[in-house]
C-alpha positions in Angstrom: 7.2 5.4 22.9 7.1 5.0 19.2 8.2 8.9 17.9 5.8 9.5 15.0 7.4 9.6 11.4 7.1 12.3 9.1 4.6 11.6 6.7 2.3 9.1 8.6 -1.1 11.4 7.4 -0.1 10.9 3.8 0.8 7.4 4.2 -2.9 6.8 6.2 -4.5 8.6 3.0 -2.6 6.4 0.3 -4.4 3.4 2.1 -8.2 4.6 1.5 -9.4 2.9 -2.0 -7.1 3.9 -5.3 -8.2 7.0 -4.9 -6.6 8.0 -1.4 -3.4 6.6 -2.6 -3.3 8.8 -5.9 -4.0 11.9 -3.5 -0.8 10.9 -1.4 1.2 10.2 -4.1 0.9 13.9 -5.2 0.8 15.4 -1.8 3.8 13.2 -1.6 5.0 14.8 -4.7 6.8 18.1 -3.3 7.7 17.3 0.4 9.3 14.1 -0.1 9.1 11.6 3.4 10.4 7.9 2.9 8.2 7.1 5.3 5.1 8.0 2.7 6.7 6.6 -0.7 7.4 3.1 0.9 3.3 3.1 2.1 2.3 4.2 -1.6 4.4 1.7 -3.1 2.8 -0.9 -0.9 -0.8 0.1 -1.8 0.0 0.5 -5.5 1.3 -3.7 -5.2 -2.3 -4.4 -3.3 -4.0 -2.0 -6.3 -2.7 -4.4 -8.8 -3.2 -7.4 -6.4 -7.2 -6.5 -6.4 -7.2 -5.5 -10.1 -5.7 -9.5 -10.7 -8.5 -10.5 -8.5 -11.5 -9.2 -10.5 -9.7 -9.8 -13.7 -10.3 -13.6 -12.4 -13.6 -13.4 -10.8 -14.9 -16.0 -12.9 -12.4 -18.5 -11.8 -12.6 -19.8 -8.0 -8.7 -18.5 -7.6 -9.9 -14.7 -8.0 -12.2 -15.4 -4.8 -9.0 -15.9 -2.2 -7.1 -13.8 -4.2 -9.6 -10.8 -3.4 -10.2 -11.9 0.2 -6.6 -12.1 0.6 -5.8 -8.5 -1.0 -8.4 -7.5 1.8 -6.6 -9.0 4.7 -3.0 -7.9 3.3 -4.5 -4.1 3.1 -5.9 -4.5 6.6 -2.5 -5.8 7.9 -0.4 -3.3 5.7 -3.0 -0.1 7.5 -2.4 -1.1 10.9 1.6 -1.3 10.3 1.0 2.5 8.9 -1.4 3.3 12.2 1.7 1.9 14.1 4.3 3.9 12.7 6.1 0.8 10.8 7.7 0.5 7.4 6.7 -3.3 8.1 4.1 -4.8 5.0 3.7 -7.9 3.6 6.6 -10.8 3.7 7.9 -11.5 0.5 5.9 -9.2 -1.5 6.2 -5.5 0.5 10.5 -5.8 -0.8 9.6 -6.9 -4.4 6.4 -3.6 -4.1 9.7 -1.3 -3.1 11.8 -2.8 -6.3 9.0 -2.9 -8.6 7.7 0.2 -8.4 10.7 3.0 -8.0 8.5 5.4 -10.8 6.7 6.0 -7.3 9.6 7.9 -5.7 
């Protein structure tokens, strides 16, 4: 059975819209868990992902990329809701590089 890791509430709230994930990062702020930061980080990467996606609306490209910011956000809850540090191939490791101001 798959022990629950410290942290999983914050890392469900950093998930709902921009807004939930700015409320975990500063719940996240004082009682550090690893478990939380990585799931903020990964949010923050689908944040910009979305942001690229309306910035190109008026192109055909900004279509899949939106639609496929959806699906990587669904994908990237349900690893939280299972208790994984597992996100998005490639782009999850780069999202943990990118974006150490997070810690």
């Amino acid at each position: 059975m798959n022990e629950t890791p410290p942290g999983k509430i914050k890392a469900l709230i950093a998930y709902l819209t921009f807004i939930g994930m700015l409320i975990a990062y500063f719940m996240n702020k004082d009682n550090k868990h690893a478990f939380t930061t990585w799931h903020i980080k990964n949010m923050f990467g689908l944040v910009i992902l979305l942001f690229v996606s309306l910035a190109l609306q008026d192109y055909e490209i900004g279509f899949y990329i939106y639609w496929t910011s959806v699906v990587l956000w669904a994908y990237s809850i349900i690893m939280a809701l299972l208790n994984k540090q597992k996100g998005i191939p490639f782009l999850s490791e780069k999202f943990q590089q990118w974006f150490t101001f997070l810690d």
